[in-house]
C-alpha positions as CSV (number, residue, x, y, z in Angstrom):
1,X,22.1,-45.8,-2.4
2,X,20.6,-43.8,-5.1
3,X,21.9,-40.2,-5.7
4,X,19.3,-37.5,-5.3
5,X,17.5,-35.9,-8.2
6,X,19.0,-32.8,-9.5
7,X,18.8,-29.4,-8.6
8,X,17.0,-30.6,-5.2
9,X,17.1,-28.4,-2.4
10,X,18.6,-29.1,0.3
11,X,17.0,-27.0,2.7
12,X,12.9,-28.6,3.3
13,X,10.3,-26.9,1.4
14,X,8.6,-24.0,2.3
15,X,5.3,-24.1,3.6
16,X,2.8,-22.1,1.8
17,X,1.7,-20.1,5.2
18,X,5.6,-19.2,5.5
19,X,5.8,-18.0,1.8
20,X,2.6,-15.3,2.4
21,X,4.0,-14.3,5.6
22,X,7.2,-13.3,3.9
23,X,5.5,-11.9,0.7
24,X,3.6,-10.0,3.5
25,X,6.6,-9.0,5.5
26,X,8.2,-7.4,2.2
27,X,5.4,-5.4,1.4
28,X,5.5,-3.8,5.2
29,X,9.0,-3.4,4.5
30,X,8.3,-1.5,1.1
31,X,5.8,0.9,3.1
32,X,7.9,1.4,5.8
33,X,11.1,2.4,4.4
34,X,10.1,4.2,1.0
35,X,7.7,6.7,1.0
36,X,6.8,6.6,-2.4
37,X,5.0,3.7,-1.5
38,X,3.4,5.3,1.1
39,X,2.1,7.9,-1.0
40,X,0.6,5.3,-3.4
41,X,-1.5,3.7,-1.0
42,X,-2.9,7.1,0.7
43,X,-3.9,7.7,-3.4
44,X,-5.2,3.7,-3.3
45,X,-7.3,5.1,-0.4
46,X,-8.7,7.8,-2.2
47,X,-9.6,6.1,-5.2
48,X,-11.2,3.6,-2.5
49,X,-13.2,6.3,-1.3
50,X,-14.7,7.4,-4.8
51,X,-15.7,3.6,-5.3
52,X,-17.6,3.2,-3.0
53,X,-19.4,6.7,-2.9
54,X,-20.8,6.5,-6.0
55,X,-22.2,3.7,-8.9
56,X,-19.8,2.9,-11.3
57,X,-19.3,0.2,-14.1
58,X,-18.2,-3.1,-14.2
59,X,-15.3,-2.0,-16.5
60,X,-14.7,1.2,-14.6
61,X,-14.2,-0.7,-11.1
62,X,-12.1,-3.2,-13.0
63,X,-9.8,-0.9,-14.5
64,X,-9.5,1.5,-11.3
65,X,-8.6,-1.6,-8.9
66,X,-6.2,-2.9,-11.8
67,X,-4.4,0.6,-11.7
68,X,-4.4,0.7,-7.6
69,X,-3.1,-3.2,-8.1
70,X,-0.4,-2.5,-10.9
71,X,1.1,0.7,-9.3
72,X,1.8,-1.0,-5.9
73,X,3.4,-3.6,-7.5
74,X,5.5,-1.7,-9.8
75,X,6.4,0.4,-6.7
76,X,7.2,-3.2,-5.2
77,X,9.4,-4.4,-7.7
78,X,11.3,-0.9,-8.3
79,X,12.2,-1.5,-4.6
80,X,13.4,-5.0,-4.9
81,X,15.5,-3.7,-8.0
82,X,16.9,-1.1,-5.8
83,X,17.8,-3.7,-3.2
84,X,19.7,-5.8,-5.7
85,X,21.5,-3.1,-7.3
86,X,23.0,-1.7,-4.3
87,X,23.8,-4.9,-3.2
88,X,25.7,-5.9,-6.7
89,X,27.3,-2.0,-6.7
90,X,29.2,-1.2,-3.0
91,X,30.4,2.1,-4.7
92,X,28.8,4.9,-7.1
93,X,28.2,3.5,-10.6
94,X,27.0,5.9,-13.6
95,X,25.2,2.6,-15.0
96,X,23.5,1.2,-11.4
97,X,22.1,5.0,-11.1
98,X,20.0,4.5,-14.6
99,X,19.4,1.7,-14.1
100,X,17.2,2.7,-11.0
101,X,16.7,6.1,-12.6
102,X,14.6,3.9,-15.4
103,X,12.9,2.1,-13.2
104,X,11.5,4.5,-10.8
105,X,10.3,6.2,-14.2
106,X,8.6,3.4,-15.1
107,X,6.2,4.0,-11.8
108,X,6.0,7.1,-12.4
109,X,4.6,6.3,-16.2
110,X,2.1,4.1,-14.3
111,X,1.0,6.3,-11.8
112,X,0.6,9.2,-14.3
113,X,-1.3,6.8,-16.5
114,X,-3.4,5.6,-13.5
115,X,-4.3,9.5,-12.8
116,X,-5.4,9.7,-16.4
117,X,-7.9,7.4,-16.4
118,X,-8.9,7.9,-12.8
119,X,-10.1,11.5,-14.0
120,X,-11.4,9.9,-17.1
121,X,-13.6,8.4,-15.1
122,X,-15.0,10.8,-13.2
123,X,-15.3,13.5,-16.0
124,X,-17.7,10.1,-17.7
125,X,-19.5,9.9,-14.1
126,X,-20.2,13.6,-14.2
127,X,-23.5,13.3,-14.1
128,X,-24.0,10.6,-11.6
129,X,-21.7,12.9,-9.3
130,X,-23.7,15.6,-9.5
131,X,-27.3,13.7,-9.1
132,X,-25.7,12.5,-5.5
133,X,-23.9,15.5,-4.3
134,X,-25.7,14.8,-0.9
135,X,-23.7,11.4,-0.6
136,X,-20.4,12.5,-2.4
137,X,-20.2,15.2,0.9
138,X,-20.9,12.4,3.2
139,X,-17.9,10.3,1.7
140,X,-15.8,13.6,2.0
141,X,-17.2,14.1,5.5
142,X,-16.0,10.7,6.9
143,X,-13.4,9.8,3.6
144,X,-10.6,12.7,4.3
145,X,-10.3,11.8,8.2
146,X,-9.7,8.0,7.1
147,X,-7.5,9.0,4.7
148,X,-5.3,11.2,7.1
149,X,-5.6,8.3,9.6
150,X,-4.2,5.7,7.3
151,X,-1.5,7.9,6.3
152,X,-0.5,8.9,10.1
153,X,-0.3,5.4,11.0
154,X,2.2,5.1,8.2
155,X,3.9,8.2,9.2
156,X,7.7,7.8,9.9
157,X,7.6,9.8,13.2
158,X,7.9,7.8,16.0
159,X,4.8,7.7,18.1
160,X,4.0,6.2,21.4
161,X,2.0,2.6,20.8
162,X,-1.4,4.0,21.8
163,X,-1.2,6.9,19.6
164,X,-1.0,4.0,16.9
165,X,-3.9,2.0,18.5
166,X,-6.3,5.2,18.9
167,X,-5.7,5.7,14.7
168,X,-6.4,2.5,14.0
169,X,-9.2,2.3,16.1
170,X,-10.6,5.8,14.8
171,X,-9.9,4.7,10.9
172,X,-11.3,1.0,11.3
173,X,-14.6,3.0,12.7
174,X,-14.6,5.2,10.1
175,X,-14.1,2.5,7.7
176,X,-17.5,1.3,9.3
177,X,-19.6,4.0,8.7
178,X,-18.5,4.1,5.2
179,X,-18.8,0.4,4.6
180,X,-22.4,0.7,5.5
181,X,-24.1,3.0,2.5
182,X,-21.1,1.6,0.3
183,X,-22.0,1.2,-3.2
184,X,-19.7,-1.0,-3.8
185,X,-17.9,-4.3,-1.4
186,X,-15.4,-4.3,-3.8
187,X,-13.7,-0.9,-3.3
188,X,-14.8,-1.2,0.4
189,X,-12.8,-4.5,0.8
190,X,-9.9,-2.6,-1.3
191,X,-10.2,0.4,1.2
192,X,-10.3,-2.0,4.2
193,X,-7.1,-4.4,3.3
194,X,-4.7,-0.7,2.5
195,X,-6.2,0.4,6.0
196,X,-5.0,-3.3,7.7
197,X,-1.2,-2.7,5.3
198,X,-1.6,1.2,7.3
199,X,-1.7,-0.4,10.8
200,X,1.1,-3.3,10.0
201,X,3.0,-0.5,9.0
202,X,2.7,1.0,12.5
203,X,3.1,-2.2,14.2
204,X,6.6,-2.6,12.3
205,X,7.7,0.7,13.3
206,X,7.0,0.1,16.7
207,X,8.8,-3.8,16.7
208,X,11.5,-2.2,15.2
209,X,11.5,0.8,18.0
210,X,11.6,-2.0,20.6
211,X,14.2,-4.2,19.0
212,X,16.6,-1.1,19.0
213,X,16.0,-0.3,22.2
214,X,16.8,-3.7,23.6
215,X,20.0,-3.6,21.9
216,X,21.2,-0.5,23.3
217,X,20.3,-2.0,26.6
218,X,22.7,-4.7,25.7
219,X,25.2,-2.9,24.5
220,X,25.3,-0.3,27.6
């Protein structure tokens, strides 16, 4: 009987449906337990909202959905460096501190950056701002209520489930209205999939609320 290849799991491969649900399940876990994260993707909403409200570039839509993209994931990956390090260090450690101290700056260089350019932008697109004043009110209008939506859904306060249903519903609507004089699907699709990570946030609070109170049923 020939010996098996090297280095060859022994557990069977992992489907690729399995491998996005649990790349999906550790982004709901960043947003539910840091809220650093959670700020980020209340400013991904905003910068969403100024997409689609008014024309912009090629370049400019690239670089602002870039930024959005980069500071999530370096938000992501500080996390995941957190994880590790307290894992590896049980006790205080001078070096595990800056080592997390550095890499939570490193966000904070990229969200700076992203606010930068982001204002860049719109000083270029001062003109075009002004000529559509009419719309830019209408985004603020139905744009700040979304954005309060998506961040109460993502609130840590434990609410009753319908509470969490009635803001989705209300921000999804919203959503709607917006989508319909967007000037652009791409921000629109952008807003829409930090809206859905808003509501999966909510749904994890509330499995995790259950789970808890089943085991203190048990345990009683």
């Amino acid at each position: 009987m020939s010996a098996p290849p090297p280095f060859q799991s022994k557990h069977p491969p992992t489907s690729f449906y399995r491998s996005v649900l649990h790349a999906w399940n550790g982004l709901i876990h960043t947003v539910v337990h840091q809220r650093n994260m959670r700020m980020h993707l209340i400013s991904g909403l905003l910068v969403g909202l100024v997409g689609s409200g008014i024309p912009l570039g090629l370049a400019e839509k690239v670089t602002l959905v870039f930024c959005v993209l980069l500071v999530l994931f370096a938000e992501m990956l500080n996390s995941a460096l957190e994880q590790l390090v307290d894992l590896a260090i049980q006790q205080f450690d001078e070096k595990a501190k800056l080592t997390k101290d550095i890499a939570a700056a490193a966000v904070l260089v990229l969200a700076i950056g992203t606010v930068v350019l982001f204002a860049v932008v719109l000083v270029h697109n001062a003109e075009v701002i002004f000529n559509n004043l009419p719309a830019i009110e209408r985004q603020v209008l139905f744009g700040t209520p979304l954005v309060f939506l998506g961040g109460a859904l993502m609130h840590e306060q434990v609410k009753p489930i319908w509470l969490d249903v009635l803001f989705a519903i209300g921000a999804l609507v919203l959503w709607g209205f917006i989508a319909s004089w967007s000037e652009s699907e791409v921000f629109s699709a952008m807003t829409l999939g930090l809206l859905l990570v808003c509501a999966n946030a909510a749904y994890w609070r509330q499995s995790e609320r259950r789970r808890s109170g089943r085991k203190a049923d048990e345990s009683s």
